[in-house]
Phi, psi and omega in degrees: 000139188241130165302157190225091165326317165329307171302258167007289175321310208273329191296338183253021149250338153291349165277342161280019196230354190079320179231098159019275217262333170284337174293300188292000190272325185305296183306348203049075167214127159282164194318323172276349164280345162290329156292356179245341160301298259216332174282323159239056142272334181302337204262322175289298154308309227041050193212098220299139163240347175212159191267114119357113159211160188310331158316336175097222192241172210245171186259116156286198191269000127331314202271322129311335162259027181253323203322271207344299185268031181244313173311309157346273184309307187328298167331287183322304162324280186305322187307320215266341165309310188294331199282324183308307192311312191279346188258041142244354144241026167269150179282124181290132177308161186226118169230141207246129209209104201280125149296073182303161199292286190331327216265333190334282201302352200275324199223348171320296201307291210324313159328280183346299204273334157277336177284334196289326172272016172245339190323341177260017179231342207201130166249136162234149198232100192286120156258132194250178204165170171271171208270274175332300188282343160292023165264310190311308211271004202270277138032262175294343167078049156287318169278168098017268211160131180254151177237111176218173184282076189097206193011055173256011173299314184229075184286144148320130186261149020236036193275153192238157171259144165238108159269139206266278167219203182254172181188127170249162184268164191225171161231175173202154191217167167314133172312327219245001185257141206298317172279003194292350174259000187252015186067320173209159202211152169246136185283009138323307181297025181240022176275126176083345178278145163274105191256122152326080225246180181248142165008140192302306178316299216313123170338300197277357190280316165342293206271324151333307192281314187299329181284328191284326177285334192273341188272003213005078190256155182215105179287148148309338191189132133299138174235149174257088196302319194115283188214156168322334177310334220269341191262316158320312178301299202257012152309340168261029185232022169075036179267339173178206183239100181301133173254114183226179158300121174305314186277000152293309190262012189323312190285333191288296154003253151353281186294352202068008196271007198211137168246140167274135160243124175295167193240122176269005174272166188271148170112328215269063118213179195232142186267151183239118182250167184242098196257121164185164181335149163293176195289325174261034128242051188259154139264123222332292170324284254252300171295351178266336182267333160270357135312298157307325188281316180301326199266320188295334190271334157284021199268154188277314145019300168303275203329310204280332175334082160253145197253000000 
C-alpha cells in the first residue's frame, strides 16, 4: 500500500489543534476536504483515529499511536520544503574576470568553456578591455581578477600579478602590401610608413611608441584604428601596416586574409599575467573558484599553445 504523506501532515494537524475547522484555516483547505482527507487515511488503516467531542476532537488509541509518526513525516516535509526554497534563491557566486582586448582569441573559448563546466557552482562574467583599464577595475574590486597583457610594472599594492606565459607582437600587413613576403621587419623600416595602431592605453601601442621615440623612428602616421578589431580590418584592406598580438590576428592567418611580420628587434612580447587581490583578502568560495580557474588558464597544454 502506498501512503499520501499529504494524509499524514493534515492528520497531525488537526490533532494538534483539536480542530476541524482551525486545521483546514492553518492548511488553506476547506473543512470537508480536511474531513475527506482524514476519512481516507482512516480507510488506509482500517481503523477510526479520532473521535468528535464537545471538547473537540480526541484521539483514539490508533490514532495515538499514529501521531508520532505522522508528525514525523510532517517535520520533514516542511525541513525538506524549506531546504528547496532556500536553495532556489540563493544566488550562485559570480566571478567577474577582465579579459584584454589582445587576449580574446587566445583564451575567450577556454573561459567559455570553464564556465559551462562549472555552471552549478559558479557564473561567469567576461569584461574585455585594455590592460590598464582591467588593473583599475580589478583594483577598484569591480573585477575579480584579469588576464592581462603587460603592464604589470607599476601594479597598484596589494594586487599581485602571476605570470602565465607570453604573446608576442607582430606587425601584420595585406596579402597584397609590398612587405607581405617578407616575413620579418626592423622597426626602423616604419620610417615614413603608415602604422596601424589600437587605442592610446593600449600596451602594445605603449610599448611601439616608446621604442620609436627612444630609436627616433618617425612613421608618416600612427592612424589610430579604435581596438585591435579595427586595426585587423583595416591592415586587411591595405590601409597600413598593423601592430597587434600574434595570436590576435592567428585566424585572419589562417584564412589569407592577412601576413605576419615578425618584429627582428629584440625585447617585442610581452608577458600575460593573471592580476588580483593576494588570496588572503579573497573569500573562501570566491578564492577556490579562482583558483581552478586561474590553474585550468596554466595548464601545460596552454603554455604549449602555438600560434
Amino acid at each position: 500500500m502506498r501512503l499520501n504523506p499529504r494524509y499524514l501532515v493534515v492528520f497531525c494537524v488537526v490533532a494538534e489543534l483539536r480542530s476541524l475547522s482551525r486545521a483546514a484555516e492553518v492548511l488553506h483547505l476547506s473543512q470537508p476536504a480536511v474531513s475527506k482527507t482524514l476519512k481516507a487515511l482512516e480507510d488506509a488503516v482500517r481503523q477510526p483515529l479520532y473521535e468528535r467531542t464537545p471538547q473537540g476532537i480526541t484521539l483514539t488509541e490508533a490514532g495515538k499511536a499514529l501521531l508520532p509518526y505522522a508528525c514525523a513525516v510532517s517535520r520533514s516535509l516542511a525541513q525538506a520544503t524549506r531546504f528547496i526554497e532556500e536553495k532556489r534563491h540563493q544566488r550562485i557566486p559570480r566571478l567577474e574576470v577582465g579579459l584584454a582586448w589582445s587576449l580574446i582569441p587566445r583564451y575567450q573559448a577556454s573561459l567559455i568553456s570553464w564556465a559551462q563546466t562549472q555552471q552549478a557552482r559558479c557564473e561567469l562574467r567576461l569584461v574585455n578591455g585594455t590592460t590598464l583599464e582591467l588593473i583599475e577595475q580589478v583594483y577598484q574590486r569591480d573585477l575579480d581578477a584579469a588576464l592581462v597583457l603587460g603592464g604589470t610594472d607599476t601594479l597598484p599594492e596589494p594586487l599581485v600579478a602571476q605570470r602565465l606565459t607570453s604573446e608576442e607582437v607582430v606587425l601584420a600587413v595585406a596579402p597584397s602590401h609590398p612587405w607581405a613576403g617578407l616575413g620579418g621587419v626592423a622597426l626602423g623600416q616604419l620610417e615614413g610608413m603608415t602604422v596601424l595602431v589600437p587605442q592610446r592605453n593600449s600596451r602594445l601601442r605603449l610599448r611601439l611608441e616608446q621604442f620609436l621615440e627612444l630609436h627616433g623612428i618617425v612613421p608618416a602616421r600612427l592612424l589610430e584604428c579604435g581596438s585591435l578589431y579595427g586595426v585587423k580590418a583595416a591592415a586587411a584592406a591595405g590601409l597600413g601596416v598593423g601592430l597587434s598580438s600574434r595570436s590576435f590576428v592567428g585566424p585572419e592567418l589562417e584564412a589569407g586574409l592577412l601576413r605576419l611580420l615578425f618584429i627582428e628587434d629584440p625585447g617585442f612580447s610581452l608577458g600575460v599575467h593573471w592580476v588580483a587581490y593576494p588570496e588572503s583578502s579573497v573569500d573562501l568560495a570566491s578564492r577556490e573558484l579562482l583558483g581552478l580557474l586561474k590553474r585550468s588558464l596554466s595548464s601545460p597544454q596552454e603554455l604549449d599553445r602555438v600560434y
